[in-house]
Structure formats: structure tokens, C-alpha cells
C-alpha positions in Angstrom: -61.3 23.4 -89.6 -63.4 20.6 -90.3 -66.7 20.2 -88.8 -67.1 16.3 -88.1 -69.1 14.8 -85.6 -66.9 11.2 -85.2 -64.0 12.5 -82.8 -63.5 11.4 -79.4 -65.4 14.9 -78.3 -67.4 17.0 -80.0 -66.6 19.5 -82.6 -67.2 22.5 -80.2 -64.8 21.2 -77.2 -61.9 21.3 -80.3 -62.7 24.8 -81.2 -63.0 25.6 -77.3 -59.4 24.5 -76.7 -57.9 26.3 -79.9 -59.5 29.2 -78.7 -58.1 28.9 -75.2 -55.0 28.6 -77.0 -54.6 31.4 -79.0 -55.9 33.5 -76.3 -52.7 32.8 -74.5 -50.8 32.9 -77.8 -51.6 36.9 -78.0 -50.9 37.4 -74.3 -47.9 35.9 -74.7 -47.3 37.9 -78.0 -46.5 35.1 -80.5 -47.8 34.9 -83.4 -47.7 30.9 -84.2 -47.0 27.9 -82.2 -45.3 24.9 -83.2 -46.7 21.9 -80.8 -45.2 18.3 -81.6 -45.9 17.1 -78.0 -48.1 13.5 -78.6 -50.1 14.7 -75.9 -50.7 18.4 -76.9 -51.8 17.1 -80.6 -54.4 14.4 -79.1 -55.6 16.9 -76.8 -55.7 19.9 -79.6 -57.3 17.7 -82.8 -57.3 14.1 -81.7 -54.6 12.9 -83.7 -52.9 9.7 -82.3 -50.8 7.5 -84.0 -47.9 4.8 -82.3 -45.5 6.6 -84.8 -44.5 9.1 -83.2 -41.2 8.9 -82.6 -41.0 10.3 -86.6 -41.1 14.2 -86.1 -44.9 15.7 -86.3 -45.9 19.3 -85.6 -49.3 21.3 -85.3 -48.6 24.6 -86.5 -51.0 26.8 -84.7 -50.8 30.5 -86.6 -52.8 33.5 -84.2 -55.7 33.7 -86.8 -55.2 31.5 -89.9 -55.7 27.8 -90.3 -53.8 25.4 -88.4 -51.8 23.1 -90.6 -49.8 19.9 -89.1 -46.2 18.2 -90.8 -46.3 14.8 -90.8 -44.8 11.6 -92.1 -46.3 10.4 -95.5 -47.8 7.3 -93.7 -48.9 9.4 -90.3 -50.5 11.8 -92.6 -53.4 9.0 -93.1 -54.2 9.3 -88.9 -55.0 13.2 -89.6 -57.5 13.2 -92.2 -59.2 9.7 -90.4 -59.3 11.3 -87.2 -59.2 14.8 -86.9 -60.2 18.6 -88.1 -57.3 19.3 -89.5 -57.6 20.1 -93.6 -54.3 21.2 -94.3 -51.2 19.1 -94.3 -47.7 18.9 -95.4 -46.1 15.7 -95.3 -42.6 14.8 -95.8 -41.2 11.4 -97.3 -38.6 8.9 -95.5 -35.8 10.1 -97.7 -37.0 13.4 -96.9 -35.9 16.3 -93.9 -38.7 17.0 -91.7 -37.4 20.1 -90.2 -36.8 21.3 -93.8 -40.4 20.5 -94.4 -41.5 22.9 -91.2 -39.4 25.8 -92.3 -40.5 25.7 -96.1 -44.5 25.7 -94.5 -43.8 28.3 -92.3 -42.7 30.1 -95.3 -45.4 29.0 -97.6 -48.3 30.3 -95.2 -46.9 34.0 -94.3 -45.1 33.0 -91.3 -41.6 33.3 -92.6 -40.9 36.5 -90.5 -42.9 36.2 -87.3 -42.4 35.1 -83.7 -42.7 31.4 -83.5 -43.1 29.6 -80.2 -42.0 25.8 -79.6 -42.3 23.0 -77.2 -38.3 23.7 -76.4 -38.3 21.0 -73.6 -41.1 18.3 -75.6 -39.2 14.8 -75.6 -40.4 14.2 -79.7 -38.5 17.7 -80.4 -35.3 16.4 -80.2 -31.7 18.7 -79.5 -30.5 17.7 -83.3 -34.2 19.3 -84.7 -33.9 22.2 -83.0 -30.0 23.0 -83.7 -31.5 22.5 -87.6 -34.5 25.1 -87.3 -32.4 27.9 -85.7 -30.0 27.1 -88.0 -32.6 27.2 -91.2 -35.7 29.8 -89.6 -33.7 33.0 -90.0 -36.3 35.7 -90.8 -38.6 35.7 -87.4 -37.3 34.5 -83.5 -38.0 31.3 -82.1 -39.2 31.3 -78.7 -39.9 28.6 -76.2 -43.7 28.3 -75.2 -43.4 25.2 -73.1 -46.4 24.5 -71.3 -49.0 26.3 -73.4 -51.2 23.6 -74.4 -50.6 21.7 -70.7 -52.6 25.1 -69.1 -55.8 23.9 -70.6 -54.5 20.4 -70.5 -54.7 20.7 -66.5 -58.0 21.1 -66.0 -60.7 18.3 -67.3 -63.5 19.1 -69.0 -67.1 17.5 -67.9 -66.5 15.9 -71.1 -63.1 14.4 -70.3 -63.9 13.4 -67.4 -66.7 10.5 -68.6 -63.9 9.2 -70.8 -61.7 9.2 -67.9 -64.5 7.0 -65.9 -64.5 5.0 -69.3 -60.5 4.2 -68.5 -61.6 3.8 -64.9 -63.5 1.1 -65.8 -61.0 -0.6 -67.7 -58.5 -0.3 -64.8 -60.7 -1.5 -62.2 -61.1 -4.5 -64.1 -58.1 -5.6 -65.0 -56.9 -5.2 -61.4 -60.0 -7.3 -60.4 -58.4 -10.1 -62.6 -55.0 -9.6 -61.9 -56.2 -10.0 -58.0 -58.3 -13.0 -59.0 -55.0 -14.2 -60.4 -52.5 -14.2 -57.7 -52.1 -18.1 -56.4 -48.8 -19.5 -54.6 -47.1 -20.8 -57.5 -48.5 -18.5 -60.2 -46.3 -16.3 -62.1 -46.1 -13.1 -62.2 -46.5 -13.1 -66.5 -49.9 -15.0 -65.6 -51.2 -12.5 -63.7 -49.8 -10.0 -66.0 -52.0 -11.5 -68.3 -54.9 -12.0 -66.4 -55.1 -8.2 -65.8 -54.5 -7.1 -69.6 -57.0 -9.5 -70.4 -59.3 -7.8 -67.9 -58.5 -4.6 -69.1 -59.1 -4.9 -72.5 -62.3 -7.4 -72.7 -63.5 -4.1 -70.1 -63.0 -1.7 -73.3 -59.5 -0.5 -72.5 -56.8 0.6 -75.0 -53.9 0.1 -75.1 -52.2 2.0 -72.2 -49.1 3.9 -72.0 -47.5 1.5 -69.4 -48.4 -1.8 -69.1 -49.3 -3.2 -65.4 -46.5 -3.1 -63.0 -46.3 -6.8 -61.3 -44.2 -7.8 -58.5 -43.7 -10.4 -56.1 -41.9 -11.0 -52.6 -38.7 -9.1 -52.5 -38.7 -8.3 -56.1 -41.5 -5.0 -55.0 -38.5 -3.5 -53.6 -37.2 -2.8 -57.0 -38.7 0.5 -58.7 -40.9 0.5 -61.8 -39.9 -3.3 -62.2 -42.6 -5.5 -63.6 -43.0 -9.2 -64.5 -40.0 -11.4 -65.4 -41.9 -15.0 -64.5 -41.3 -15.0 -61.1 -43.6 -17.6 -59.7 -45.2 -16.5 -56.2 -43.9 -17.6 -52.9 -45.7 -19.3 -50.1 -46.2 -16.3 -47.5 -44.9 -13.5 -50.1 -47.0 -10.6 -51.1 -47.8 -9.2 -54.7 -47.7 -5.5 -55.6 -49.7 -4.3 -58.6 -50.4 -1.1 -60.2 -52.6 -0.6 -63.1 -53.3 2.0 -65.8 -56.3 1.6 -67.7 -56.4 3.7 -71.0 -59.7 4.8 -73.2 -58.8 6.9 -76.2 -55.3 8.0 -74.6 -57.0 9.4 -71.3 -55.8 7.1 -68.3 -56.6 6.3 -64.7 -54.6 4.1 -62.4 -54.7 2.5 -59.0 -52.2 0.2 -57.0 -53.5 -2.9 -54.8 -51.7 -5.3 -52.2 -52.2 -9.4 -52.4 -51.4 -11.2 -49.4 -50.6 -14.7 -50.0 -52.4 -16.8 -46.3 -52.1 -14.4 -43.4 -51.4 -10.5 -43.0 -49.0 -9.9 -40.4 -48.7 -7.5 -38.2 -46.6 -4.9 -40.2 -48.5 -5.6 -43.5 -51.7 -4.8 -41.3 -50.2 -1.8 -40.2 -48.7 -0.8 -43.8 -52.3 -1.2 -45.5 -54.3 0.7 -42.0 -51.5 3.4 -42.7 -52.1 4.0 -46.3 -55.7 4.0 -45.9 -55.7 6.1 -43.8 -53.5 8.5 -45.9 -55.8 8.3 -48.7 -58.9 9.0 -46.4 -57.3 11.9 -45.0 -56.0 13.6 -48.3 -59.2 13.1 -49.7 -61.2 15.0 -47.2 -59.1 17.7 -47.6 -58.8 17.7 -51.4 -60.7 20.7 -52.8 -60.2 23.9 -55.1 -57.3 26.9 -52.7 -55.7 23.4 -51.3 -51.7 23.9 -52.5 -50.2 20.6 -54.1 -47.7 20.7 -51.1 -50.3 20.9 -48.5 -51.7 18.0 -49.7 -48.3 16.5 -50.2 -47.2 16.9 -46.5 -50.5 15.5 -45.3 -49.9 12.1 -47.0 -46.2 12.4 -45.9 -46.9 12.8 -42.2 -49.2 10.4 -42.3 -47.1 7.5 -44.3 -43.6 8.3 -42.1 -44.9 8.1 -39.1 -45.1 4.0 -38.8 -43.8 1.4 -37.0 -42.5 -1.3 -39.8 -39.3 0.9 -41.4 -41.3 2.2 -44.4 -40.6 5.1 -46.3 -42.3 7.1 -49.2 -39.6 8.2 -51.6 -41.7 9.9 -54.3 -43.6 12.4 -54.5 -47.6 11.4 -53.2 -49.1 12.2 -56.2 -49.3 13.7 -59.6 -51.9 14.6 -62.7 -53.3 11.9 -64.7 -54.8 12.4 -68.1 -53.8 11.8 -71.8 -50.7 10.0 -71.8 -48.2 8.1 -74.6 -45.6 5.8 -73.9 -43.2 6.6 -71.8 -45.4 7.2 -69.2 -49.3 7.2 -68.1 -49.0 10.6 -66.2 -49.0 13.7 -66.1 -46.5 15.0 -63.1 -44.7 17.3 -65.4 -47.4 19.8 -65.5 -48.1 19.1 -61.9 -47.3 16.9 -59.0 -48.2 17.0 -55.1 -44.5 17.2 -53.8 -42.9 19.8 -50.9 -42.7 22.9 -51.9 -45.5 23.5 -54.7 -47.4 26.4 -53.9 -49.9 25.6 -57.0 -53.6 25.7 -55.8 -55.9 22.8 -56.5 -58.6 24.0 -59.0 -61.7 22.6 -60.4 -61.2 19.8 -62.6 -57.8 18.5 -62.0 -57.3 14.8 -61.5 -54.9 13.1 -59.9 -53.2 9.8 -59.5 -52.9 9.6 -55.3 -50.2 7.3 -54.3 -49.6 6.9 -50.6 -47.3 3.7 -51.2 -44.7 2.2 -48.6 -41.4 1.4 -49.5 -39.4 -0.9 -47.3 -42.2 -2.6 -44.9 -39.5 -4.8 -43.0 -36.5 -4.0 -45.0 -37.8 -5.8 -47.9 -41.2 -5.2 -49.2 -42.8 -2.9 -51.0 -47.0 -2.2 -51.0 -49.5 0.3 -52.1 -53.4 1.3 -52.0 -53.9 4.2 -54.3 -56.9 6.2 -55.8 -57.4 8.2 -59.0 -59.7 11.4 -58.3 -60.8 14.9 -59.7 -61.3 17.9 -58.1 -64.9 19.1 -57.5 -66.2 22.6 -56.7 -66.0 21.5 -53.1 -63.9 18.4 -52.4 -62.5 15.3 -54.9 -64.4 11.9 -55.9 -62.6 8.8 -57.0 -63.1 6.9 -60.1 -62.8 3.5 -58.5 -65.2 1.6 -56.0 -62.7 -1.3 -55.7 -62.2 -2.6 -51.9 -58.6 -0.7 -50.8 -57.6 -3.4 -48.5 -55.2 -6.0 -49.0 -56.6 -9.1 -50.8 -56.0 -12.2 -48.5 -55.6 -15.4 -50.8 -55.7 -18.7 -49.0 -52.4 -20.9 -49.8 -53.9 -23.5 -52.1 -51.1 -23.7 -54.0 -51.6 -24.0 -58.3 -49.3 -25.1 -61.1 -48.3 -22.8 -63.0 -49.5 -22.3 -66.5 -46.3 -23.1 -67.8 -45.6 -26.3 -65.5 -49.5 -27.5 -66.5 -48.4 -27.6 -69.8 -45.5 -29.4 -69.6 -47.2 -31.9 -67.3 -49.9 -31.8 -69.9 -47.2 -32.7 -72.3 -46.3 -35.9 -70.0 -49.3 -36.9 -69.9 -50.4 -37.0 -73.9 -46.7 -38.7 -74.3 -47.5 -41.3 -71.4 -51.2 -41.8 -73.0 -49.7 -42.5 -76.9 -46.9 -44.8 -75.3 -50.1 -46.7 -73.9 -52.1 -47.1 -77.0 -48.4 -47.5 -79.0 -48.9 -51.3 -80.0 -46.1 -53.6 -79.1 -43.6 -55.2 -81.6 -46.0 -58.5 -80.7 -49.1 -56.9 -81.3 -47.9 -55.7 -84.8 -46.7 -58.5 -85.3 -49.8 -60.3 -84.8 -51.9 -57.9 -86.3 -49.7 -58.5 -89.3 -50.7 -62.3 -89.3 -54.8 -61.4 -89.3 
């Protein structure tokens, strides 16, 4: 390992998190790991790159040096950003999996039990038929979820980069808010909150904002398509702010003129969700406890909402696809897992279907303390109430704009008469 001082952590969190590792490598009685999950090598050395659809591996043996298989051009993101000394990179004419199998070879691993990310999306059905067909001397065995054990649990350390990505998130829903006008669209105040979000310090995050207007909330994990916003419609927005691949989120409700009656009670209902969960949130809670107390609390209302997800999941380090962490644990029926120490998580009492044909949320990202949960956020949770004072868009200002400068050069355009008499001077 290489001792460097410019990561996103310091050195000794790294070598804290290998160690965890291996320690449930030899219970589990393997003698190497093979992670290519983005979010197990970020976590492990701080490796990142946007390439990652091309294979890439950490090889973790029980006691020797780790070693990582890369691209030739991702091999660059190793030695810039992490520990990691030893690579072996293969070309774009070359076979990646062929690569994996010689170094396996190459550093005395040839005959030993090997464990891989079996169910990783970037370890692909086609690589793996290739390295049972090729790795013939030791047994491959799956270790899904090794890395994600540590993974779970935040570190005091992760969690100030976490507030890092709060910040980012906070404000670019403060400007996407700002931005919401009858007659703006919904890329201008998709704009408005990436523009928040990254003048805040944000990153590029693994989803970009979710923005929908009027009946268009009612479609899932839509965002903008230059809808302009309604007179009386509502805007749904949910944001993930990112800082060095860790992410928080939160989900806010704009009103455009008055809340009615059912929008009042969707956004006392949902606050009243959060509030509840969150006093209840601490280390023994089960993920389904906390689960069927937002449930209770959301289906039991007066305006034909529903919730139709689960009420929460883990938040951390997160690539495209996605910005969380569900799959190593979400609050859903049925979850015996206990709450522990350090865990964060993305709270999302949301109502589908308020009237038939709206959608709105309040949500919260928090982390477990040794007695209760705190959020990240400060930001007001009820809905934003925006006067109609209707706006052009950005879109029609510039093609009025456009009008205009055409109308102004037709004015100062001289006449045939005044050329001609120009002419004559």
C-alpha cells in the first residue's frame, strides 16, 4: 500500500476498511476477493472513474498486496487517486477476464478459493461464464455483500462528507424552489437546481434531480421534458446532492397560489410521518418497525393517497444508476435488521395519488446516533406557496427577445429614399 495523505480520507480509515475486510475474508474462509462493484472500489481505495462500464477488479488476496485490473486508460485514475501500487491493465483489443485469470496466476492465487461480487451489475453473466470457464485450479465462490458490511455503517469521517453533499443538495433545492413560476419550465428549474448544486460544491451526482409538474408527478422516476407549469398545478422535486461519490437527498412540494385542502392534508400527513419515524429512529429499532410506522401513518388519509415503495432506504456512495443504497438495506415489511450506529438513511414518506392525480413528497436524509437519528438538512418541510405571477419562459423570452432585435434593425433599416438620398450627399 501506498501511504498518501491526498485521498478523500485519510490513509488510516483505508487500511481500517481493508482490515475489516479481510477479517471477514478468513471467517468466511477465502482466501482472495475479487470486488468490481464501483462502489466497493471507491469505498476500499478511492478509485472513481465515469468508465466503468469497462470491466475493473480489486483483487484483495488474505495477506499479500492488493492489485486492481483495469483498462489501459482507467489505470491513470489508480495511481492519481489511490493506494494501490500494483496494476495490471489490459488493452481495448485485449480480454479483460483473461487478464484476471493470468494475475491470479501470476501472484500465487492460481489454486485457491476465490470469492466474487456474483450478483455486482459491472460483473456481467458473459464475464463470469468466461472465468469459470478459464479459473480451473481453485473454486470460485460468491461473496456478495462483503464490502457492503462495512459499507453500512458511516464512519465519523464519512459522515462530514456526507454533510458536505448535504449542503450541495440543500442548495440546489433552494434554487430549484426559487425557480418554480406559472409558466416556467420544468428544464429551467432543472437548471436552476444543478446550478445551485454545483456553485454549493456538489459533484456530479448519480441521478440528476427529478422534476415534475401537475399530472406529470404521477409518473414514476420521470423528470423534466419542458413542461411549462400550470396555473394552480403543483411541482414535485427530489434532489441528490453528491461530494466525492457520497450522496444525500431530500424531496420538496411547490404549490403554485393556494394549498387546498387535500394538499394541506398530504403535506400535515407526511410531516407528520417524518416527525414520528424520527423520534423513534435509534440503534435495536428493526427496518420494518420503522417501515410500518411511516406506513400507518401515510395510509391512513383522507385524499386517496397511497405509498407504494418502500419508506426508506440507505444512502451513501453511489454511481449511476442510482444514488442509493437500498440493496444493502431498505426500511420495507418484513426486515427484521436492527438499526445500528452510523447508518444513514434516505426517509421518504411520499404520497402517491393525492386526488387521483398528483403526486408530493417531504423527505429527510439522517444517520443513526447512539441514541436517536439527526438530519443533514435544516430546509423548511412544508410546501412552498408561490404567488401566481405568471413569467415567460426562458425559451419564449428569447424568442420575444428575437422579435424585438428584428423589429429594432427594421427601424434603424434606411428606406430605399433615404439611400437614395444619402447617395446624392
Amino acid at each position: 500500500m501506498k501511504k498518501r495523505e491526498d485521498m478523500t480520507f485519510p490513509f488510516a480509515e483505508y487500511e481500517r476498511r481493508l482490515n475489516e475486510l479481510r477479517e471477514r475474508m478468513a471467517t468466511r474462509l477465502l482466501d482472495a476477493v475479487v470486488i468490481t462493484d464501483p462502489e466497493n472500489l471507491m469505498y476500499l481505495t478511492d478509485y472513481q472513474t465515469t468508465g466503468y462500464s469497462f470491466f475493473q477488479a480489486l483483487v484483495v488476496p488474505l495477506e499479500d498486496e492488493p492489485f486492481m485490473i483495469t483498462r489501459k486508460l482507467e489505470e491513470s485514475n489508480v495511481h492519481a487517486r489511490t493506494w494501490v501500487e500494483l496494476t495490471r491493465p489490459y488493452p481495448d483489443t485485449g480480454d479483460a477476464i483473461q487478464m484476471l485469470v493470468e494475475s491470479l496466476r501470476e501472484f500465487g492465487l492460481s489454486a485457491k478459493d476465490i470469492g466474487y461480487e456474483r450478483n455486482s451489475y459491472f460483473f456481467p453473466a458473459y464475464h463470469q461464464d468466461s472465468i469459470h470457464t478459464t479459473y480451473m485450479g481453485g473454486r470460485l465462490l460468491d461473496c456478495f455483500g462483503i464490502v457492503e458490511e462495512g459499507r453500512i455503517r458511516k464512519s465519523a469521517h464519512e459522515l462530514e462528507i456526507m454533510q458536505r453533499a448535504a449542503r450541495a443538495t440543500q442548495a440546489g433545492m433552494k434554487a430549484g424552489i426559487e425557480a418554480c413560476r406559472v409558466g416556467a419550465t420544468e428544464n429551467e428549474i432543472a437548471a436552476a437546481i444543478c446550478d445551485g448544486m454545483f456553485r454549493a460544491g456538489g459533484e456530479a451526482p448519480a441521478v440528476l434531480p427529478y422534476v415534475t409538474s401537475g399530472p406529470r408527478s404521477m409518473i414514476g422516476h420521470a423528470t423534466w421534458e419542458g413542461r411549462e407549469v400550470g396555473s394552480g398545478e403543483h411541482v414535485f422535486l427530489e434532489v441528490g446532492g453528491c461530494y466525492r461519490r457520497y450522496h444525500t437527498a431530500m424531496m420538496r412540494t411547490v404549490v403554485m397560489n393556494e394549498l387546498s385542502d387535500s394538499m394541506r392534508e398530504a403535506q400535515d400527513v407526511m410531516k407528520y410521518a417524518l416527525h414520528e419515524v424520527k423520534a423513534a429512529m435509534r440503534p435495536g429499532l428493526t427496518v420494518s418497525d420503522a417501515d410500518n410506522m411511516v406506513r400507518r401513518t401515510i395510509m391512513d388519509n383522507r385524499v386517496g393517497a397511497t405509498l407504494i415503495t418502500r419508506s426508506g432506504y440507505s444512502i451513501g456512495i453511489a454511481f449511476p444508476p442510482s444514488w442509493d443504497e437500498g440493496y444493502i438495506c431498505s426500511l420495507k415489511q418484513g426486515d427484521s435488521r436492527v438499526l445500528e450506529e452510523g447508518m444513514t438513511f434516505h426517509l421518504i414518506p411520499w404520497m402517491w395519488g393525492v386526488d387521483g392525480d398528483k403526486t408530493c413528497g417531504i423527505s429527510d436524509t439522517v444517520h443513526i446516533t447512539e441514541n436517536g437519528c439527526e438530519s443533514f438538512f435544516d430546509l423548511e418541510e412544508d410546501f412552498a406557496v408561490k404567488p401566481e405571477k405568471p413569467v415567460a419562459s426562458l425559451a419564449r423570452i428569447g424568442k420575444a427577445g428575437e422579435k424585438q432585435a428584428q423589429g429594432s434593425k427594421e427601424k434603424m433599416k434606411p428606406s430605399d429614399k433615404d439611400r437614395d438620398h444619402a447617395g446624392s450627399d
